[in-house]
N, C-alpha and C positions, 0 to 999 in steps of 0.2 A: 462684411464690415468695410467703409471705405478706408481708402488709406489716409484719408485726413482725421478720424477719430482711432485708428490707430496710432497713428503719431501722438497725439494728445495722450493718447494710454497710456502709450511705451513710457514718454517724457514725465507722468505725472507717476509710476512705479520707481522708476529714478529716485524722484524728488521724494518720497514715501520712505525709501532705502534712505539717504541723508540724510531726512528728519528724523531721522530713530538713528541713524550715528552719531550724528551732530548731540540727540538729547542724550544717548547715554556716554558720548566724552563729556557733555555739560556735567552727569550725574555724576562721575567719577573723580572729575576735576572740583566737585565741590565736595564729597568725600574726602577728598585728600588735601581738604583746607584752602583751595583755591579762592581767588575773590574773579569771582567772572564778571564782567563789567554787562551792563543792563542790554546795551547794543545786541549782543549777540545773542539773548533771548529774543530778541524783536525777531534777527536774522532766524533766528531756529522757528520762530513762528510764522514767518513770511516764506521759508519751504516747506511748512505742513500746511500752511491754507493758499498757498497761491501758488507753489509749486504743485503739490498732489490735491487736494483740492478744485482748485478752478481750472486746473486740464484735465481732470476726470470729468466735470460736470460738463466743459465746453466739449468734449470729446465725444462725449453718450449725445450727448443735447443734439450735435451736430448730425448723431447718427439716427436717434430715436426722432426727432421732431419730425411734424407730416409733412410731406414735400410740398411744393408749390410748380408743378408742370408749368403752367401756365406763365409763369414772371423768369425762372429759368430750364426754357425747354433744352438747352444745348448741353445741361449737365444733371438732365432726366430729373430736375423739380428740384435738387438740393443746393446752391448757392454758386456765384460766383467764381471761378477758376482759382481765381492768386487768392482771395478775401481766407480762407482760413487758414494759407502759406504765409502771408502777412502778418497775421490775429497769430500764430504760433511764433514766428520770431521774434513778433514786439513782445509778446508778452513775456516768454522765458529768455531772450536777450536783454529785456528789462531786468528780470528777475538776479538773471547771473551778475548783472550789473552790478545791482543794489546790495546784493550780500556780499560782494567783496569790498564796493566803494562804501560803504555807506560807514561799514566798519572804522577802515582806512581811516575817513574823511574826519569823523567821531574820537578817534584813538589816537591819531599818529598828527596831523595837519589839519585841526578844525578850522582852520584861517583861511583854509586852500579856496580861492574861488572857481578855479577846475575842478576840483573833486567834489564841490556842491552843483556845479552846472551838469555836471556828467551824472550826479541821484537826481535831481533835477531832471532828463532828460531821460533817464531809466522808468523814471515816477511819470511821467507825458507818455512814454510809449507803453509802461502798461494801459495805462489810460483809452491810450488810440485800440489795443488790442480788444479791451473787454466792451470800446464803440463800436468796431467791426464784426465783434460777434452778436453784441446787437443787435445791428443794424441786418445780420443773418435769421437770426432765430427771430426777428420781430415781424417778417413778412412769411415764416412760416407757423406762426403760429396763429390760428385763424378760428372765427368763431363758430358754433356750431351749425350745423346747415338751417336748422329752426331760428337761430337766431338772426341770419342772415335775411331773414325773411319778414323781419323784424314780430316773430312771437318766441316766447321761451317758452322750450320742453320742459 
């Protein structure tokens, strides 16, 4: 397994761990008559689908998908050097962003126009992350040999 889909693993078992802390301080905090403001359901759900979620899937994808020799020979057919070092910063450096600012920004200083340019610019970099993996798994994923030939099996 390379170590670029291991990292995606590791980092998306994390996010898996939190979202089951996060939900059951949510549960216990509304058991004990708490008012949890809606924010933070968002937040709990932006670490179960984009934390462990979309690094599991980017992770395997990266690993499972058919190589392409030919477009990169220098790293035996799977992608670009930095492109999934890149795609992993932007996206859970966006992510970490967003769950602390976004709160912040909502709860304490909605006025702030720093703490919107800063989810703003969390919300761009996942963006840029799930382009780059894109633009990874779109020239690996290729059509069948039949159909390159233009007949389908």
């Amino acid at each position: 397994m390379p170590l670029e889909t291991r990292r995606f693993a590791k980092t998306a078992m994390v996010f898996l761990f939190l979202t089951f802390l996060v939900g059951a301080a949510l549960t216990i905090a509304r058991g004990a008559g708490a008012s949890i403001p809606a924010i933070i359901g968002v937040e709990h759900a932006h670490l179960g689908l984009v934390g462990f979620l979309v690094n599991i899937v980017i992770g395997i994808a990266l690993w499972m998908l058919p190589l392409d020799r030919e477009r990169y020979p220098t790293t035996q057919g799977r992608y670009p050097d930095a492109a999934p070092t890149a795609c992993w910063w932007l996206l859970n450096g966006g992510l970490t962003i967003r769950v602390v600012a976004e709160p912040v920004q909502q709860l304490v200083n909605p006025s702030s126009f720093a703490l919107a340019a800063l989810v703003d610019a969390a919300a761009l970099a996942q963006l840029a992350a799930v382009g780059i993996f894109a633009a990874i798994a779109w020239h690996r994923i290729r059509p069948a040999a039949m159909e390159r030939f233009g007949t389908r099996a």
